[in-house]
C-alpha positions as CSV (number, residue, x, y, z in Angstrom):
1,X,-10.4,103.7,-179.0
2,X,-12.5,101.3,-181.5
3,X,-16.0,102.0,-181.2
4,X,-18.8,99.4,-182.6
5,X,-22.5,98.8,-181.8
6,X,-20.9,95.2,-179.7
7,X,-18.2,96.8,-178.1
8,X,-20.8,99.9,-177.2
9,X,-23.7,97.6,-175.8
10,X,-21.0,95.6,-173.7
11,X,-19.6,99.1,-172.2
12,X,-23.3,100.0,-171.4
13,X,-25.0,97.4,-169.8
14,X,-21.3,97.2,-167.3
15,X,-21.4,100.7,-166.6
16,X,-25.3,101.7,-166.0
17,X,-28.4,99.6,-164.6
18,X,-31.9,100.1,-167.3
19,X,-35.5,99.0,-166.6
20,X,-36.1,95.2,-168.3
21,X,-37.0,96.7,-171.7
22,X,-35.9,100.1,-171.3
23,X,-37.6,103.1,-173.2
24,X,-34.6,105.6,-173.8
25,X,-34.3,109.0,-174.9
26,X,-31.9,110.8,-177.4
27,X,-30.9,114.7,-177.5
28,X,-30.4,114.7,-181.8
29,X,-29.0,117.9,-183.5
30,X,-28.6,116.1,-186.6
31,X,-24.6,116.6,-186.4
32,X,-21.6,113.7,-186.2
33,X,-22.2,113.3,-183.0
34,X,-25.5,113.0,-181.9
35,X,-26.2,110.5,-184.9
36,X,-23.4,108.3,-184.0
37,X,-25.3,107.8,-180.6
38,X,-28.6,107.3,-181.5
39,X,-27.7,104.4,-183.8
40,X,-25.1,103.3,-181.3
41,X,-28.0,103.4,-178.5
42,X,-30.6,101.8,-181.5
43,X,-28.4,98.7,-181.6
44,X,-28.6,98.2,-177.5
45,X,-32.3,98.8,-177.3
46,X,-32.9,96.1,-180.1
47,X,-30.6,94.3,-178.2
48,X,-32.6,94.8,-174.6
49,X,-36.0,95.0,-176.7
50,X,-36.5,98.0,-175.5
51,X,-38.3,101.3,-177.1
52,X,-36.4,104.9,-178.2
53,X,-37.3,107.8,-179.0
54,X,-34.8,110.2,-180.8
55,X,-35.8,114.3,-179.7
56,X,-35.0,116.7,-182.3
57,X,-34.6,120.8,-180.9
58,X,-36.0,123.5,-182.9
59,X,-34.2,126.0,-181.5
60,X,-35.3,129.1,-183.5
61,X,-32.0,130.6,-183.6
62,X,-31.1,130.0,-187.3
63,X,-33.8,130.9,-190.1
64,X,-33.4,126.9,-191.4
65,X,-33.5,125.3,-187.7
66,X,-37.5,123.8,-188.2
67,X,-36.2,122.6,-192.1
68,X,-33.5,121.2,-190.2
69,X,-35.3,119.6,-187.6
70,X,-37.8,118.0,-190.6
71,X,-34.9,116.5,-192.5
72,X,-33.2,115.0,-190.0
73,X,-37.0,113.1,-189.1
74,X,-37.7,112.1,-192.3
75,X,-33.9,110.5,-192.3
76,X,-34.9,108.8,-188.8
77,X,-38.4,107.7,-190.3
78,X,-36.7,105.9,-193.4
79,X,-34.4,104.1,-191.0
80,X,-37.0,102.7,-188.6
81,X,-36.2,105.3,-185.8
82,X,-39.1,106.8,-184.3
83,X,-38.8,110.7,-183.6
84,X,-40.7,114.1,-181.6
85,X,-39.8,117.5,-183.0
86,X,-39.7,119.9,-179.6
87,X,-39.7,123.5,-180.8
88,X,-38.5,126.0,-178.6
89,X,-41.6,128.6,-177.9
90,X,-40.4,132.3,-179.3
91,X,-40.7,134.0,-175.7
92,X,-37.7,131.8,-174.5
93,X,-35.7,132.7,-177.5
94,X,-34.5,136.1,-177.0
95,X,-30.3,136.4,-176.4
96,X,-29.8,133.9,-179.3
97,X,-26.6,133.1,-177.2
98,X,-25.2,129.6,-176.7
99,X,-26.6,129.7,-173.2
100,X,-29.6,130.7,-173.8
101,X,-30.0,127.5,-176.2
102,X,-28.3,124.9,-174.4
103,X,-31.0,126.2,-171.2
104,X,-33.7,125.9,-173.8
105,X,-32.8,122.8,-175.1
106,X,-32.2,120.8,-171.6
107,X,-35.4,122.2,-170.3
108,X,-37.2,120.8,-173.4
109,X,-35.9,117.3,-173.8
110,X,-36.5,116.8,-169.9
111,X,-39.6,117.8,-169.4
112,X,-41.1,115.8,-172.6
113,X,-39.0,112.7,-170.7
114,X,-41.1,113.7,-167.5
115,X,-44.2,113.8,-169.2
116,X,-43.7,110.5,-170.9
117,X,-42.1,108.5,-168.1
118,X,-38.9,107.8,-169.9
119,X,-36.0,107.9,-167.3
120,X,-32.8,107.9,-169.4
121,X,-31.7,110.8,-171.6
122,X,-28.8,110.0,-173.8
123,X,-26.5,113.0,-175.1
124,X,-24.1,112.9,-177.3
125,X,-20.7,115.1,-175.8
126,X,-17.6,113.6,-177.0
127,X,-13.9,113.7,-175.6
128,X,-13.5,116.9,-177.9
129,X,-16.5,118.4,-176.3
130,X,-15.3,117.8,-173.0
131,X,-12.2,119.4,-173.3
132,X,-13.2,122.6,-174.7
133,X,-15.3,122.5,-171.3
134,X,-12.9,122.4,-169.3
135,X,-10.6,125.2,-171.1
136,X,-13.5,127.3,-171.6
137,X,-14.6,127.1,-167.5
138,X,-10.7,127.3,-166.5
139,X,-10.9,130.9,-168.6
140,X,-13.9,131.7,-166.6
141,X,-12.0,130.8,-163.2
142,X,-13.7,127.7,-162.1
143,X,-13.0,125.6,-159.2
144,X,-11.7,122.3,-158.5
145,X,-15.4,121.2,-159.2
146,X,-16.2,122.6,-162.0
147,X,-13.2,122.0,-163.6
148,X,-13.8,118.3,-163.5
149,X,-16.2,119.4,-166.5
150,X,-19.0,116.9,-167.9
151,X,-19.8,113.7,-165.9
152,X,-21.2,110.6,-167.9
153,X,-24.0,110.6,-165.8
154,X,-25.7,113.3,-164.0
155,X,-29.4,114.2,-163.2
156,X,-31.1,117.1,-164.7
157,X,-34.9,117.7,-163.6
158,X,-35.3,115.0,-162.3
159,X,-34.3,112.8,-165.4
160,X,-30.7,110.7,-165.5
161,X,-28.5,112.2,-168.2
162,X,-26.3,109.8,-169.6
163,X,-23.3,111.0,-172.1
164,X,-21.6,107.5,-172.7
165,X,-19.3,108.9,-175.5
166,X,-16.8,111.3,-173.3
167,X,-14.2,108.7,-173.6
168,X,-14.5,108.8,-177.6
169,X,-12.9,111.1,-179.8
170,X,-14.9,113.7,-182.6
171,X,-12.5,111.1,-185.3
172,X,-13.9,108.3,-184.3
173,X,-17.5,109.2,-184.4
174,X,-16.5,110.5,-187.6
175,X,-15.3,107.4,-188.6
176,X,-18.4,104.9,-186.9
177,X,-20.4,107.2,-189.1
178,X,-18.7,106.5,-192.5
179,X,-18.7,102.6,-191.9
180,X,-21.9,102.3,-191.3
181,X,-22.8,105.3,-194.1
182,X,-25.0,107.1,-191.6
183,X,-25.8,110.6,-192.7
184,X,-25.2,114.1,-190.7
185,X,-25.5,117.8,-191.1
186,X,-22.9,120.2,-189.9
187,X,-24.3,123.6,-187.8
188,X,-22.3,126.7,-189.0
189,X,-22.6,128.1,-185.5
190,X,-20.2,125.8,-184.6
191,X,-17.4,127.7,-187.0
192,X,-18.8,131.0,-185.7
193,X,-15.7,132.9,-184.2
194,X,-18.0,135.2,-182.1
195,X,-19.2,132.4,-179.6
196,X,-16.4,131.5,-177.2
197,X,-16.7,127.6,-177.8
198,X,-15.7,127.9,-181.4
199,X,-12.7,130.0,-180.6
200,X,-11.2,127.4,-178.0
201,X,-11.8,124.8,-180.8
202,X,-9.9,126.8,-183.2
203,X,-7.3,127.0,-180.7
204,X,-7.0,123.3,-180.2
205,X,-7.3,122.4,-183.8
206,X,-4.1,124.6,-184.4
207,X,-2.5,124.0,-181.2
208,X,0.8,121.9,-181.7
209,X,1.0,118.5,-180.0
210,X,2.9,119.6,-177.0
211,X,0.2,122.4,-176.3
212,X,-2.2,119.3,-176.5
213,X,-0.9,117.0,-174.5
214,X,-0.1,119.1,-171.7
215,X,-3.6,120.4,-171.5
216,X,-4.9,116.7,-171.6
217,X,-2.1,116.0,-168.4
218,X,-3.8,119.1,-167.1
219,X,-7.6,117.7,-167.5
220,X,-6.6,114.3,-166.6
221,X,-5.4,115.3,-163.2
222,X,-8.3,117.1,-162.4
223,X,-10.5,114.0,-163.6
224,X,-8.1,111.9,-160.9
225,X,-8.2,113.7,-157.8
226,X,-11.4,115.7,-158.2
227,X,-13.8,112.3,-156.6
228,X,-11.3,112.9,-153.5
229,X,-11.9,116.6,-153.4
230,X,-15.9,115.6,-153.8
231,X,-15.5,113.1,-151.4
232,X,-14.2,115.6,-148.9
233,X,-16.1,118.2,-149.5
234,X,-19.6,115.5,-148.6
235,X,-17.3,114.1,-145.2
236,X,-17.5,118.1,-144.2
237,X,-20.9,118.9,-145.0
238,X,-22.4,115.8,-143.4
239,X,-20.0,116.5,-139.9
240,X,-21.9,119.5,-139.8
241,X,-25.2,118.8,-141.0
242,X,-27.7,119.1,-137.7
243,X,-31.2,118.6,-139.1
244,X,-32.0,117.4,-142.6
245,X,-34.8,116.2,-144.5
246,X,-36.1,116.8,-148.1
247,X,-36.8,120.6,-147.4
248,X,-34.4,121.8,-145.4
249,X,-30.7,121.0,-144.3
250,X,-30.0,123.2,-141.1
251,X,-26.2,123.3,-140.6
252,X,-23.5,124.7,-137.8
253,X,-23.0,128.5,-138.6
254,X,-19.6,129.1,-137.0
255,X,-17.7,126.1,-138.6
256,X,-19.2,127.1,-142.3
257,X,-18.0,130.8,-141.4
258,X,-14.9,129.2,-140.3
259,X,-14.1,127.4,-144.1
260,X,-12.0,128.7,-146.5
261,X,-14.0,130.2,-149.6
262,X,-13.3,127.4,-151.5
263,X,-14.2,124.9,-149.4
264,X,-17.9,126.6,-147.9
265,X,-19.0,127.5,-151.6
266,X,-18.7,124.3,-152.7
267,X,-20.4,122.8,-149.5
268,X,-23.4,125.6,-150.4
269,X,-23.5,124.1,-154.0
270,X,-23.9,120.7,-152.5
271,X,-26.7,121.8,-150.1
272,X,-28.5,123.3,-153.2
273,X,-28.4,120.4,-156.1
274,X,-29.8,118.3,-153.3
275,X,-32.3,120.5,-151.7
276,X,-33.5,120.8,-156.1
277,X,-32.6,117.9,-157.3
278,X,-30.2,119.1,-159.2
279,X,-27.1,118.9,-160.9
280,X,-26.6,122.5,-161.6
281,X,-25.8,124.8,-158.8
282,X,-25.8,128.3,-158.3
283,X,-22.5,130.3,-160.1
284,X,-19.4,130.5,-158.0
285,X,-20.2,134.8,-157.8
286,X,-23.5,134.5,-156.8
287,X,-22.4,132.0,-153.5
288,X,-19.4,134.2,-152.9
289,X,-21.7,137.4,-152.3
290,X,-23.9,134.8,-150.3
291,X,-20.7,133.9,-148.1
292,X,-19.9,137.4,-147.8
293,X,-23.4,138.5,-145.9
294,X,-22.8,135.3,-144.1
295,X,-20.1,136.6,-142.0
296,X,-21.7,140.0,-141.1
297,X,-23.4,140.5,-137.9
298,X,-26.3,141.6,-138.9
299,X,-27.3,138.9,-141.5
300,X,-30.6,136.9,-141.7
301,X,-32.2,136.0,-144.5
302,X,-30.9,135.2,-148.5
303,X,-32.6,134.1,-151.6
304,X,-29.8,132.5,-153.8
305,X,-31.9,130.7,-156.7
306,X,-35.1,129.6,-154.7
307,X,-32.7,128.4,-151.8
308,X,-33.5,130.6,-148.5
309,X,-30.8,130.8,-146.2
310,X,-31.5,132.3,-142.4
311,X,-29.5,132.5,-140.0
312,X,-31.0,131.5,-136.2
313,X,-29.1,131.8,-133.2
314,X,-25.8,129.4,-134.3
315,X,-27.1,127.8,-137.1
316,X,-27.7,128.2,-140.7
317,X,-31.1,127.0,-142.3
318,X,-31.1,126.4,-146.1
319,X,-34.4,125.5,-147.4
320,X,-36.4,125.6,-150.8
């Protein structure tokens, strides 16, 4: 798929809705990817005359992550691009796993957005990106949910995360970045065989094309009928729903007992990214022990994340 700053600001301003002269935010690691956005996104906010803001993560995981962080600054300085350096505090930095980072990192970049009343948060996951998702949760034994793997726009603390480049392959970025000679670094972690991402893009990289394309048939099915599964799983929850309001949703106990596993996990998952405000949601385990106390007698109270669920009489009260 060609990808230019016209054919980028046309996609854009179709697909999402910004304030008159928007002031934008984007997550930069200083790689391909992330500096193919942020001049893609540069050309549509000169376009809407709008202000942005590129956030840089010092993670504190590698011993050259604040250099890093400098570098990539002074490069955004010299091309007119106005940049914050977020470090990470030590205390959160303590696994040094990919989790542990990514947590870091999205807690970070949202809450300077918050504090400086910028909406829109622009990261840059790419087609690649998405696909070693979607392998690496279908290891893990994801549903039908999670399997649908990154959204182009989700909301994370409050703040809309848009990743307008899933449809866009790592080559092309690669290639937007040679024609207009903009300049990147490459993290090692990401050739690091001890982190499970990097394995499953080892995989693909050496993966013959038949391999490829039937695990892009696979993805692309789930991408298609996943909104109906969504859709169904909403047309349950709200046939049951008997109070709700911004603290509490108070829902029929015998026809949530009465739900496959599947099906009541994901309706609990619902109840808790909009109880939060959210779009993460409790792991699949941690809802499966919930449903399991659920059906015994004795059950009445559970703390799943900051969500308590009581039981009372028939019903099932899940409130934050």
């Amino acid at each position: 798929m060609k990808l230019t700053n016209k054919e980028f600001i046309k996609n854009i301003e179709k697909k999402y809705t910004f304030e008159k002269k928007p002031s934008v935010a984007v997550a930069v690691s200083g790689g391909p990817d992330s500096m193919s956005l942020l001049f893609l996104v540069n050309a549509f906010i000169k376009y809407k005359n709008g202000n942005i803001l590129a956030l840089i993560v010092d993670h504190r995981i590698r011993k050259n992550s604040k250099e890093e962080a400098k570098y990539i600054s002074t490069y955004l300085d010299n091309n007119n691009i106005k940049s914050q350096i977020l470090s990470v505090h030590k205390d959160d930095v303590s696994k040094k796993n990919m989790s542990e980072a990514r947590n870091n990192r999205y807690n970070l970049l949202t809450d300077f957005c918050i504090k400086n009343n910028i909406l829109h948060l622009f990261v840059a996951h790419q087609k690649n990106d998405n696909l070693e998702t979607f392998l690496n949760r279908k290891i893990a034994g994801s549903d039908f949910y999670g399997l649908k793997s990154m959204s182009e726009l989700s909301l994370y603390n409050k703040v809309c995360i848009i990743r307008p480049l899933l449809n866009f392959s790592k080559k092309t970025l690669l290639n937007y970045n040679m024609k207009n000679k903009i300049q990147y670094i490459n993290d090692p972690t990401n050739l690091n065989l001890d982190y499970t991402r990097p394995q499953i893009r080892s995989f693909l990289e050496n993966s013959d094309q038949k391999t490829i394309k039937e695990i892009n048939k696979d993805f692309d099915n789930i991408l298609f009928y996943s909104p109906y599964f969504i859709q169904m799983i909403y047309e349950i929850l709200l046939k049951n729903i008997v109070k709700i309001d911004r603290k509490k949703i108070v829902v029929s106990l015998h026809n949530i007992r009465n739900l496959n596993e599947i099906t009541a996990e994901n309706i609990i998952r619902r109840i808790y990214q909009f109880l939060f405000y959210q779009s993460y949601a409790p792991r699949s385990k941690k809802t499966r022990i919930l449903l399991t106390e659920i059906k015994k007698l004795n059950f009445k109270y559970f703390n799943i994340r900051g969500m308590i669920v009581k039981k009372n009489d028939v019903f099932l009260t899940f409130s934050r």
